[in-house]
N, C-alpha and C positions, 0 to 999 in steps of 0.2 A: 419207180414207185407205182403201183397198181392201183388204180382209184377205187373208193371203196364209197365215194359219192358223184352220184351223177352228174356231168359238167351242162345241163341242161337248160334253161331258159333259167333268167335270174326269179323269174314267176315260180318257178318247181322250188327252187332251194333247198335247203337240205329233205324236203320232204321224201324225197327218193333215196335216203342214204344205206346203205349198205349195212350189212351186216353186225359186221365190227363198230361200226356208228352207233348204231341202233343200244348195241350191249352196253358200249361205254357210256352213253347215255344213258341209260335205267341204274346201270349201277351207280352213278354218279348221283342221281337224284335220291337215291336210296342210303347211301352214305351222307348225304349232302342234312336230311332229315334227322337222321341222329346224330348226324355231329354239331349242327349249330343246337342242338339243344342242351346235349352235353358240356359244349365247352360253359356253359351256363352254369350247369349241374355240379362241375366241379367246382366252382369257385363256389359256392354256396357251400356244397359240403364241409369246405374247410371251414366258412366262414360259423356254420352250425355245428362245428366239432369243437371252438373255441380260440379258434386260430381270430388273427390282425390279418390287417393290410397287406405285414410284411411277408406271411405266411403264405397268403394269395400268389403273392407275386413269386418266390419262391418255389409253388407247385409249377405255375406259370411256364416258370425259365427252368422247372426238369423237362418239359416236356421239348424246350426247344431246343435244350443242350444234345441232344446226341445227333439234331437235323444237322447241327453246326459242325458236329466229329464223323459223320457216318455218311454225307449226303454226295459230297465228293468221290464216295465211294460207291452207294448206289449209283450216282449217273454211270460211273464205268460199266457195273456189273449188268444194267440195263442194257448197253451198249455190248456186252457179249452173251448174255443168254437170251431167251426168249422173256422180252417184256413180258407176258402174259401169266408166267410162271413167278417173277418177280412180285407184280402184283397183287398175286392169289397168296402166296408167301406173307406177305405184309400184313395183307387185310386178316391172315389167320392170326397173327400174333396180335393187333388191335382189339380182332374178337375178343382174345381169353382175357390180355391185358385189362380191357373195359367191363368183363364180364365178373371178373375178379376183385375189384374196383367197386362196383358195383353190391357185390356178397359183403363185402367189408361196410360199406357203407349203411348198407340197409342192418347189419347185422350191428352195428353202433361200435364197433371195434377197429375201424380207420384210425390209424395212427397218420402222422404229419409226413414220416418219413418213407409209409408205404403208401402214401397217395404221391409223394413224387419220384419212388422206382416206377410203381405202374404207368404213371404219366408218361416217365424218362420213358418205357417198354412201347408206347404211343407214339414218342415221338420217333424212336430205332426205326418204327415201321415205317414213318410218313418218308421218313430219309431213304427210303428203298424204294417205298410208293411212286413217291411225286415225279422223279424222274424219267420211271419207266412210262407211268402213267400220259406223261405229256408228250413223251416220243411216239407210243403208241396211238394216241387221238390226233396227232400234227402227221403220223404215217397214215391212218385211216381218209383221208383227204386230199385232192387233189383238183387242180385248176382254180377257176376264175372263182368259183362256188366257194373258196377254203374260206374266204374271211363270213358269209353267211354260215357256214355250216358251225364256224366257232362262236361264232354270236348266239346259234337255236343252242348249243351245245350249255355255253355259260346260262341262258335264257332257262332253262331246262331245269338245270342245276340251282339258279339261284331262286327261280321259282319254289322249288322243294325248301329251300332255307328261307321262305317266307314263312310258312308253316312250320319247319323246325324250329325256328326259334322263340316264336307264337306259344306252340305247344311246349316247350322246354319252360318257359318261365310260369304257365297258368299250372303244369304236371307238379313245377317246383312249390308252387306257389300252396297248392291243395295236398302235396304228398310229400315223401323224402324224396331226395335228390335221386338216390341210390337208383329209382325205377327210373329214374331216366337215363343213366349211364349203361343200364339192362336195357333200355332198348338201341342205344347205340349199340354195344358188342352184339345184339341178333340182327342191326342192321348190317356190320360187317359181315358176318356167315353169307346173309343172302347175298350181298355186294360180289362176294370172293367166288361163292358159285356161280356167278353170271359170269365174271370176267374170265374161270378158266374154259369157258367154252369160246372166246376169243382166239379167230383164228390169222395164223402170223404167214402161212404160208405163200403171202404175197410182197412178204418179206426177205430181201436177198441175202442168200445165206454170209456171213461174218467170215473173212478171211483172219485166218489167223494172225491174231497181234503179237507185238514183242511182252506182252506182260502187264498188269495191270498201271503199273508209273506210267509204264509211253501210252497208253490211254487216256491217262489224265496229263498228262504234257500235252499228248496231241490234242484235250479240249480245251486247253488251257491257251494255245496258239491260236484257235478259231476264237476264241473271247477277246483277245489282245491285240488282235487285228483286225478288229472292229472297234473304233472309238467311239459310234452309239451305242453298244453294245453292254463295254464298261462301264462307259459312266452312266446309264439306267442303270446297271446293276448298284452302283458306288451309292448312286441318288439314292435307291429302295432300303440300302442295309442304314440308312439313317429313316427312312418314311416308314417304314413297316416296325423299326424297334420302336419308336415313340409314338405309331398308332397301337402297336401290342401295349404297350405301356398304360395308354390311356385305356383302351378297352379292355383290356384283360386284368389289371387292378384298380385303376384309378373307376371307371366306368361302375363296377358292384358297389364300388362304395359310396358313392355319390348315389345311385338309388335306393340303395339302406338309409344313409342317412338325409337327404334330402325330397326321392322320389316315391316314395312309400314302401319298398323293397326290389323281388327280381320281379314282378309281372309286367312295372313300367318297362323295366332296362329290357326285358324281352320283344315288348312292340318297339323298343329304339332298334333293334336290331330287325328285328320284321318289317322297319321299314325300310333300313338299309337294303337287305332282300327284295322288297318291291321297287328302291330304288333301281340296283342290279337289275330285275326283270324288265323293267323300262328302256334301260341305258342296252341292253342285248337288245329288245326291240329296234331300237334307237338303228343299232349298230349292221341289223339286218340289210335296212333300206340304206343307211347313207356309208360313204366308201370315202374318207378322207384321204385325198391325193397322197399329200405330205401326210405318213402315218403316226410318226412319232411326233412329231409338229404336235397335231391335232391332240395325240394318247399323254403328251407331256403337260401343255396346259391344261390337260383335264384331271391334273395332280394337285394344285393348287388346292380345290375344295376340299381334300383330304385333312386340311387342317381345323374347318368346322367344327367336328364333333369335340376336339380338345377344346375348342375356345367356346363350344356350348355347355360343355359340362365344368369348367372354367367360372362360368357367370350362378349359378346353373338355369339353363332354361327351364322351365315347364314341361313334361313331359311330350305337351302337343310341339312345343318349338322342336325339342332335341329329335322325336320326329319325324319334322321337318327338314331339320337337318342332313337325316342319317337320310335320309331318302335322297336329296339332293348328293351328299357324297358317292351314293350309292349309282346311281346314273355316269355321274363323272367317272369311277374306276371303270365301270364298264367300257366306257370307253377306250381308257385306255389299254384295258385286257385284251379287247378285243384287237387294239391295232398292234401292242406288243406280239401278241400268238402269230398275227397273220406278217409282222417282219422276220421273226422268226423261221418260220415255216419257210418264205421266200428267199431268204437267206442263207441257211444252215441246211448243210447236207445231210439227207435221211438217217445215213448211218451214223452219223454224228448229234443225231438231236438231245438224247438222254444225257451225253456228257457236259453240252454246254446248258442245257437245262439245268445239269447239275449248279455249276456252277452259278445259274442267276438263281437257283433258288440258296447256294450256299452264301452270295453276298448278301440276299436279302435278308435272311433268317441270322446272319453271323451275327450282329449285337442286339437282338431279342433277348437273350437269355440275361446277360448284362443290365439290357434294361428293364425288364421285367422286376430279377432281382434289385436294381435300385430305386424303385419308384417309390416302396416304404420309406426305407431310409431317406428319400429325395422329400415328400411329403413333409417327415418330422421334422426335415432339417430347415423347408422355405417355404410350406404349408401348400395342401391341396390345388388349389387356384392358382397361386404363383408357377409352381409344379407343369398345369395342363396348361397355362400361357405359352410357357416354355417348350413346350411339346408343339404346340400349334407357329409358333415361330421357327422352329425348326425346321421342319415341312415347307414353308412358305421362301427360304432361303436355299435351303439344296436344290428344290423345283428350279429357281430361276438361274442358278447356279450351271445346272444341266444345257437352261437351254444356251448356254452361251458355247458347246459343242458345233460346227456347224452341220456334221453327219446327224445329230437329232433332228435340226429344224430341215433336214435336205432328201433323207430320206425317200424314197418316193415308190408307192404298189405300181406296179408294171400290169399292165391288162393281162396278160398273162405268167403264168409262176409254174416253178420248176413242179414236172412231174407232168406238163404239157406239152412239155418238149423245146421249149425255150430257157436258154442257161441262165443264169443271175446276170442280174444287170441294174445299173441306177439312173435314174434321167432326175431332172430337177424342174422343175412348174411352181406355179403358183399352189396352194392350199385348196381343197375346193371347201364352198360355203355348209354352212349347214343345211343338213336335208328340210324344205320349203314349204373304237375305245373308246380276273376278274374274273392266274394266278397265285 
């Protein structure tokens, strides 16, 4: 693998990154801006088109059903074409999909069931995206430098979604949703032409496979013979559907009816974002021995914001909250990418990518879809209890693995010319880990 960031004083940092760094980086903040604002925009449309809770959640879980049926299948095809091309592919169909979306919206002629084709057409894309995408910025990096360079990278990124989501709820707040979904799809145009001038040629060329099955056998072999590997993944497909749950239907309705509408639930999320900016900060300087150690306990807080909007707080608590959550994942974003990267062979990144994004996204749709029906049937509060206690039990669940808590970054990582390897040490302290 040919470094595409310089391996130079930990002082430089990714300042010196490369090319390919540089691009995925821009596009990423640019994407990053109209899509926290959007996912906003949608839930609101439906909700001002006359749609429930259950409807919410419903659009919800189209968009995350076809990540669940398609995404297994992006990591392979990542894994034998050029990422780059994958990529630019996606982001084109997000365009039209959100752009069209959009037309219907503003035009007062959104129906229920063409707000959740266009969404399902969102999600087709992310299921090709995500995988190629992660392979492609974990190949862009190299040496001692990888875990800073993922930290400015998330830092970057989540910066842009402190503003997107800011501006998503005040655009929703003073106008129809519709324009904010329009400026998502022209953020993907710009995003999609950045990425295809992303260059792969330091890329070794793909010997031919038996086919696409033994491509996903053979990621399927790299996931299962890793037992931190699985069970982060086992842990997230319960953390990420009952954080989708809370935030993506229980969260709008809770600020409709308790927080004044979407401009509060915007700054909850703009502080998540500025939590994330912090928690990549965080992650630049300090290098936890034990990675997953450090990235797992820092999953715990992800149960906050259910058990805040649970009570519900005040908008200044909730946050407080979301900020505080927001630090924590980064954390462990950042130490998950850099096990990753250190572990998992170049050519194989998009496929087992595939995979930890297909367990984490696999009962979203599910739970998306039940949080209406869960809501009517044990009411709101009891609902995001539940959500929050869930979280707080698979977390600890996890850490009784002992490849999580053992884990350990090697001073140096593949791509510097030292092969994989594991030692075990003590944790180190905090400086004096977001997918």
């Amino acid at each position: 693998m040919t470094s595409a960031v310089s391996s130079s004083s930990p002082a430089s940092g990714p300042a010196r990154a490369g090319r390919n760094f540089g691009l995925l980086t821009a596009a990423a903040i640019i994407t990053s801006l109209g899509t926290h604002g959007a996912l906003i925009a949608a839930a609101f449309a439906v909700l001002e088109s006359g749609g429930d809770g259950g409807d919410v959640g419903l659009v919800a879980a189209a968009r995350t059903l076809p990540l669940v049926l398609f995404l297994l299948i992006g990591g392979a095809v990542a894994d034998r074409l050029p990422r780059h091309r994958v990529m630019v592919a996606a982001n084109t169909l997000n365009c039209v999909s959100q752009a069209v979306f959009a037309w219907l919206v503003l035009t007062g002629g959104a129906e229920l069931w063409q707000m959740m084709l266009l969404t399902a057409l969102c999600g087709t894309g992310q299921a090709f995206f995500s995988p190629a995408a992660e392979g492609m910025l974990m190949s862009s990096v190299t040496g001692e430098q990888a875990a800073r360079a993922f930290a400015f990278f998330r830092m970057s990124m989540h910066g842009a979604a402190i503003g997107g989501a800011a501006l998503g709820g005040a655009m929703i707040a003073a106008m129809d949703p519709g324009w904010v979904l329009a400026v998502d799809a022209a953020a993907f145009a710009v995003a999609g032409t950045l990425r295809a001038f992303l260059d792969v040629s330091h890329i070794p060329a793909r010997a031919p496979g038996s086919g696409l099955l033994a491509d996903l056998r053979d990621g399927w072999k790299e996931v299962a013979g890793r037992p931190w590997l699985w069970a982060i993944v086992l842990q997230f497909s319960v953390v990420v559907a009952v954080v989708g749950a809370a935030e993506a239907v229980y969260g709008p309705l809770v600020a409709r009816d308790e927080l004044g509408g979407a401009r509060p639930w915007g700054f909850a999320l703009a502080a998540f974002g500025v939590g994330t900016l912090g928690g990549a900060l965080l992650m630049m300087r300090w290098k936890p021995r034990r990675l997953l150690l450090a990235g797992t306990l820092c999953v715990f807080p992800l149960a906050l914001p259910s058990a805040g909007l649970a009570v519900p707080l005040p908008v200044a608590g909730l946050c407080a909250v979301m900020f505080v959550t927001g630090v924590a994942i980064e954390v462990f974003g950042v130490s998950w990418m850099t096990a990753l990267h250190q572990e998992i062979p170049e050519e194989k990144l998009s496929r087992v990518s595939a995979y930890d994004w297909f367990g984490s996204v696999a009962m979203v749709p599910l739970a998306t879809a039940a949080a209406g029906p869960v809501e009517s049937l044990v009411g709101r509060s009891e609902a995001l209890w539940g959500c929050a206690a869930l979280i707080v039990l698979v977390t600890a669940g996890v850490l009784l693995v002992p490849d999580v808590r053992n884990l350990t970054r090697r001073s140096t990582v593949k791509g510097a010319g030292v092969p994989p390897a594991r030692e075990s040490s003590d944790a180190e302290g905090a400086v004096g880990r977001l997918g």
